[in-house]
N, C-alpha and C positions, 0 to 999 in steps of 0.2 A: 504494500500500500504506500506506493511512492509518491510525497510531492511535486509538484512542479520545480525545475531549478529557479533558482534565484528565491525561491520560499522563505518570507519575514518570520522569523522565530521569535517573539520577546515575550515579556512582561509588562503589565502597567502601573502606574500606580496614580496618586493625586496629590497635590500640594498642601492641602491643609489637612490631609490624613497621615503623612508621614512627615512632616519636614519640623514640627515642630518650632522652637526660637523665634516664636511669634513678638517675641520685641528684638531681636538682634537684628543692629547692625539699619535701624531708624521703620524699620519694616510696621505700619499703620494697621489698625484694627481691619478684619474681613469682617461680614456677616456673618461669619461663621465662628467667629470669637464672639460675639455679641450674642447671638442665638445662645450658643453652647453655656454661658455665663449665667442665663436666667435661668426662674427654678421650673424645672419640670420638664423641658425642654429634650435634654439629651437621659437617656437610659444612663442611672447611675451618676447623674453630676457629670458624667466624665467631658474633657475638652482635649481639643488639638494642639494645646499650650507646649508639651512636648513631643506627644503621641508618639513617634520613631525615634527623633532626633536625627532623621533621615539629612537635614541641614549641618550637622556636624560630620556626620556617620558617614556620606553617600560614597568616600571613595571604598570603602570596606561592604556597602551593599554592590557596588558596580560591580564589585573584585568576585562577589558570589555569583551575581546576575552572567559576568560573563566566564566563572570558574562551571557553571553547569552547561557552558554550550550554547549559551542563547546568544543570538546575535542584535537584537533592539530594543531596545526602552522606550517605552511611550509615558512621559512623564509633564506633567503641568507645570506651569509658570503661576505663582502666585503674584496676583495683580498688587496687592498691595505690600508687597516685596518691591517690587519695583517701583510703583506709584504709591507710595505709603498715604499719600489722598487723592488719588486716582487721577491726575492730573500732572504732578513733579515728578519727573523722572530722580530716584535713590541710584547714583554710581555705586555705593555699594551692595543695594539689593541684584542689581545687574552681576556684578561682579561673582555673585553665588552660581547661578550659571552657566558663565561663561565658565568659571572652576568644574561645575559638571560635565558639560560639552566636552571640555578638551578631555576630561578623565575616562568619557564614552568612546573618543576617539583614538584615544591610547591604548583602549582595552581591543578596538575594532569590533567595539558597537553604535548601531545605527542609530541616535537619537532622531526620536519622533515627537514632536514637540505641541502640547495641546494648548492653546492661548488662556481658556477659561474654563475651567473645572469646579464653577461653582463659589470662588471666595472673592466677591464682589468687595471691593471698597465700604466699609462702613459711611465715609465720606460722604459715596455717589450715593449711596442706600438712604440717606441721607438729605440729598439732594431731587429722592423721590426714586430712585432705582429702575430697574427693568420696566416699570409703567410709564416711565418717562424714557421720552423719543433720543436725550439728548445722551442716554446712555450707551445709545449705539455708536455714535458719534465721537465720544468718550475712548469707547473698545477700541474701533478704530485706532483713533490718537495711539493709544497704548499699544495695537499689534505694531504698528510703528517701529516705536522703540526698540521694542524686542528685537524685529525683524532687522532693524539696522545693527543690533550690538552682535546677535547672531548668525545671521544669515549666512556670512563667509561661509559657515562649518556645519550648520543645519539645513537640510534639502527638506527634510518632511514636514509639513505644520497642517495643525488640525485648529480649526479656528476655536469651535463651541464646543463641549461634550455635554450632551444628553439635557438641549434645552426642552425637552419634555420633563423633565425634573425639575429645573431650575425656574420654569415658569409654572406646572402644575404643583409640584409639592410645596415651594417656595411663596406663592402667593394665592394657590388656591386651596390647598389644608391645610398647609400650613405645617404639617409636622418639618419641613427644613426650612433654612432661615431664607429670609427673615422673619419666616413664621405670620405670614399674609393670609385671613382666610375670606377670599372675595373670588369668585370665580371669574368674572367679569373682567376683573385686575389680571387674572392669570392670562388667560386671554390677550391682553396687551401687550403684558411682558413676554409671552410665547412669541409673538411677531418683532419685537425690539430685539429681540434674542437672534432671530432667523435675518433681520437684517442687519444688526452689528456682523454676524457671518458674513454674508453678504460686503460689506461696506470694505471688512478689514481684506476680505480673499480680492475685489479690485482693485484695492490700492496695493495687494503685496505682490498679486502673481506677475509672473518674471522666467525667465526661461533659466531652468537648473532647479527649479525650486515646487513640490509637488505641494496640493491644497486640497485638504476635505476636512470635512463637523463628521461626527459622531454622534448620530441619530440610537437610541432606544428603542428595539422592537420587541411587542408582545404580540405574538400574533392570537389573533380570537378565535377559538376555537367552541363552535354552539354544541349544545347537548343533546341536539334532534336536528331532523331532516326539515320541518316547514318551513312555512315564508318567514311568519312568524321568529322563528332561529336563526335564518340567515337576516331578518333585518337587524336582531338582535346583536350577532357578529358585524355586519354592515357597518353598526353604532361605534362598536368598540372600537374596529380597526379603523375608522375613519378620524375620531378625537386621540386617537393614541399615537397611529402609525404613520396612515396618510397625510392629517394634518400638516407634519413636518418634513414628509418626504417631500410630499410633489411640488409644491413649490420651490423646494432646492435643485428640482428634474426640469422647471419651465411651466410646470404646469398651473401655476396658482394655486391658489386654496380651495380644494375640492369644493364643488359643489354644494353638495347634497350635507358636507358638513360644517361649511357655512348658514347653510339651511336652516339646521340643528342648534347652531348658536343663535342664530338672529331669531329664531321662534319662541326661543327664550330668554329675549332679552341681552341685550349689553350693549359695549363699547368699539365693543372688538372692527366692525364694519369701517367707523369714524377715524378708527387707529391707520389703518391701511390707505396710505395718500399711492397720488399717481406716480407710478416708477417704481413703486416698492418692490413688487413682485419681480422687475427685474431687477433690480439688486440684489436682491434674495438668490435669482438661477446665475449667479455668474459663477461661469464654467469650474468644477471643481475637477480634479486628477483620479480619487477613489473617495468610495463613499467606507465610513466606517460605521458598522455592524456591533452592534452592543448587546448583548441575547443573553439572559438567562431563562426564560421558562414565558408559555404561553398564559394566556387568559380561558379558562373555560366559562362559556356566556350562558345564559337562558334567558327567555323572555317574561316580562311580569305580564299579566291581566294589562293592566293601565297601562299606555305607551307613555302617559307624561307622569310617571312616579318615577319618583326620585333612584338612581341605582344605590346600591350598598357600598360602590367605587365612587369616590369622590371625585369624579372629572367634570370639565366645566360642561355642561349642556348636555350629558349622559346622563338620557330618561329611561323608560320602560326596560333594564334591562337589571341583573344582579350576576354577579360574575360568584361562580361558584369555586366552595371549596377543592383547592390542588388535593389529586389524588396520589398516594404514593407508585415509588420511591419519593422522598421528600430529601431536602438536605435542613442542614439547623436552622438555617433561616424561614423550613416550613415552604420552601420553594419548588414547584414539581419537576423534575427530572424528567425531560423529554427531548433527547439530542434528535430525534428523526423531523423533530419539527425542526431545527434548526437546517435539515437539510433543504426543508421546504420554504422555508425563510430566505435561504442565499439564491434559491433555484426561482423564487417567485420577483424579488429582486435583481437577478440577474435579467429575468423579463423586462422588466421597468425600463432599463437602460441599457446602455451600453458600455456602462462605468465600472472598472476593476473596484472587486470587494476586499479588505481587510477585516477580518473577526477583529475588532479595536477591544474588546473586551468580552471574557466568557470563562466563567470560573464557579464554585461552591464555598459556601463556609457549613464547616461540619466540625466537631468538638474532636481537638486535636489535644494529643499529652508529650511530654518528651520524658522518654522511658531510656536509662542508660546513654542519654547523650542523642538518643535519635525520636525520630516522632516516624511511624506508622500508618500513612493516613491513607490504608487501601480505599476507602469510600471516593476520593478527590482523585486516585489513581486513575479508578472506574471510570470515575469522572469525567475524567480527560481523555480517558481510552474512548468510550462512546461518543464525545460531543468530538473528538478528530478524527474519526470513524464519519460520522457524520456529515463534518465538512469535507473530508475526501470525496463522499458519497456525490454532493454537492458538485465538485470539481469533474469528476466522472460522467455527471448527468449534463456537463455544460459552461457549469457556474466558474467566472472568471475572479477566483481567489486567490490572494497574492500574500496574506500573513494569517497569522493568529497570535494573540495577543493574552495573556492569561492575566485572568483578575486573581488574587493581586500577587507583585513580586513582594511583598510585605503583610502580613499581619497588621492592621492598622485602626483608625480610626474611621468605626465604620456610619460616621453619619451621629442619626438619632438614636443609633443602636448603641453608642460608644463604644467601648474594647469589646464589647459580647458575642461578636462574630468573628470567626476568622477566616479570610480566605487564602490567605498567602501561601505563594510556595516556600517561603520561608518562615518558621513559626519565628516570636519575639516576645521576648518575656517583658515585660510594662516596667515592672522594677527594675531589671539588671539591665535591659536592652542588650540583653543576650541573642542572638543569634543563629536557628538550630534550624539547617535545609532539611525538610521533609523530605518524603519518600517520594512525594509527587514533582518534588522541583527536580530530583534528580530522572526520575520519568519522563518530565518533560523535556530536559535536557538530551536523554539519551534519543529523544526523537528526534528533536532539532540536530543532532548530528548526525545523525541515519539520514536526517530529511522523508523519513519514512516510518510507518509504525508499525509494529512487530506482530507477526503473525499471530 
């Protein structure tokens, strides 16, 4: 089961999950310091105040990331790192880095470079945030920066990751920060999201230098055969999936889920001036693929009751309990869908796919110096199983990317999850590769996976 040659092997990770030194070095409050700080907020108190100390540590994780074989990193820039009020560029937040870059390219790994991974400036947040138009304009300014202090030695950049996150949970429940619960708001900030993309990939793209967002898919999967089910599905995959695809493909904001918003009220229509949409489709290189497990849908009685999924304008529908295998996050385990996911995507366009992220957390121990984690092995074995299947049926895939190379900060979950191929102990910041990082690795050297 052989990859294609040239096949992207890495890890990922995110800036305010692992980098910790949230005042060093003049580095400004995120939103995700502010959220994480109020009571109730994050599982357990816990914060990103140190979380890895990936900021101190990185040339000792790089040293692991490429001692198992992997040849790329897909890791975030924290905006307020560099723009400690989302506006001044910090020489020394830049400076962090440029120290990492050159330490990836020492090892002869490929950094992959994500603009926005969610740790908004408190400042701009501040200044009214993602519902406000001028925050894209803002992103912009800031891919700038980067892109000029970088660029020389970084080819890959990912503008956005996973503004279905960052605009749905962020400002429409609210369980991540800013912790916004207005759907109608989310809504705005989903489309300021999609065009800061947009705004930063025309002013950066350049010949030598590739550009794609990293989009979030769940695909919907109904519980029956009627109409009834598939409109059901219809609902889901259009506010969840399509919303954010097709408009990055040229195609505008689906119809029919526009539909769905404006029947119920909002802002969203007023938010969308003329040109947006094409700034939103400026040509991207690959699209990155973010998958961990489907949606299984049913339809209610009432088409306009409310669903049990907190999405903006999802009526009639309640998304049912994941049936096992589960992983500890209670997540359902279905890599055959991910084969349907790349193969239904690769339909769409004609855009090279990267898996930018695809991983489990499951309750990990280190026993004698080593950790055990056949479940995340499996894991891995079926979901690149999977995407081979993908590549065989057609589907133009060119990496995979495992969530996460760190045990880290996982959100509103704080420390309670772990996905890492490498476990990390909170207290010692000990260090101990699993059995899966080293699986992964032994693939990524084969470029193939073992019979």
């Amino acid at each position: 089961m052989t990859f294609p040659a040239g096949f992207r092997w890495g890890a990922a990770t995110a800036s305010y999950q692992v980098e910790g030194a949230v005042a060093a070095d003049g580095r400004g409050p995120s939103i995700w310091d502010t959220f994480a700080a109020a009571d109730g907020k994050v599982l357990g108190g816990a914060t990103g105040a140190v979380a890895c100390d990936h900021y101190h540590r990185y040339a000792e994780d790089i040293g692991l990331l490429a001692g198992l074989g992997l040849n790329a990193y897909r890791f975030s820039v924290a905006w307020p790192r560099v723009m400690p009020d989302g506006r001044t560029t910090s020489a020394p937040g830049l400076a962090f880095y440029d120290r990492l870059v050159d330490e990836l390219l020492s090892r002869d790994v490929t950094p992959v470079l994500t603009l926005y991974h969610w740790d908004l400036p408190q400042a701009l947040e501040d200044a009214g945030g993602w519902p406000e138009r001028d925050t894209a304009s803002r992103f912009a300014d800031y891919a700038a920066v980067v892109h000029a202090a970088l660029g020389d030695r970084v080819r890959q950049w990912t503008t956005v990751n996973e503004p279905f996150c960052a605009a749905f949970l962020g400002y429409g429940s609210g369980v991540h920060a800013p912790g916004v619960q207005d759907h109608d708001t989310a809504l705005v900030a989903a489309h300021h999201l999609l065009l800061a993309h947009g705004l930063a990939t025309r002013a950066l793209a350049g010949p030598g230098h590739e550009f794609s967002l990293a989009l979030n898919f769940a695909p919907a999967i109904p519980d029956g055969s009627s109409p009834a089910h598939a409109e059901a599905a219809r609902k889901f995959d259009g506010i969840h999936n399509r919303f954010f695809l097709d408009p990055v493909l040229g195609r505008g904001y689906p119809e029919d889920v526009v539909a769905d918003v404006e029947h119920h009220g909002g802002r969203f229509a007023a938010a969308v001036r003329d040109g947006d949409t094409d700034v939103i489709a400026a040509p991207i290189d690959w699209l990155g693929v973010n998958y961990y497990a489907p949606a299984r849908v049913t339809p209610l009685e009432d088409p306009l009751a409310p669903s049990n999924c907190p999405l903006p304008a999802l009526r009639g529908l309640d998304v049912l309990p994941a049936p096992p295998p589960l992983t500890a996050f209670g997540w359902e385990q279905s890599p055959s869908t991910l084969t349907s996911l790349l193969k239904w995507l690769s339909s769409q366009s004609n855009l090279p796919l990267v898996v930018a992220e695809n991983g489990a957390s499951f309750v990990d121990q280190v026993v004698d110096g080593r950790v055990y984690d056949a479940a995340r092995v499996n894991y891995f074995m079926e979901h690149l199983r999977a995407v081979h299947d993908a590549i065989r049926l057609g589907a133009d895939v060119r990496g995979y990317f495992a969530w996460s190379l760190l045990d880290n900060f996982e959100w509103a979950m704080g420390y309670t999850q772990r996905f890492g191929l490498i476990h990390v102990d909170f207290e010692t910041q000990q260090r101990t590769v699993k059995e899966s990082g080293r699986f992964l690795g032994r693939v990524a050297k084969a470029n193939a996976l073992p019979d």
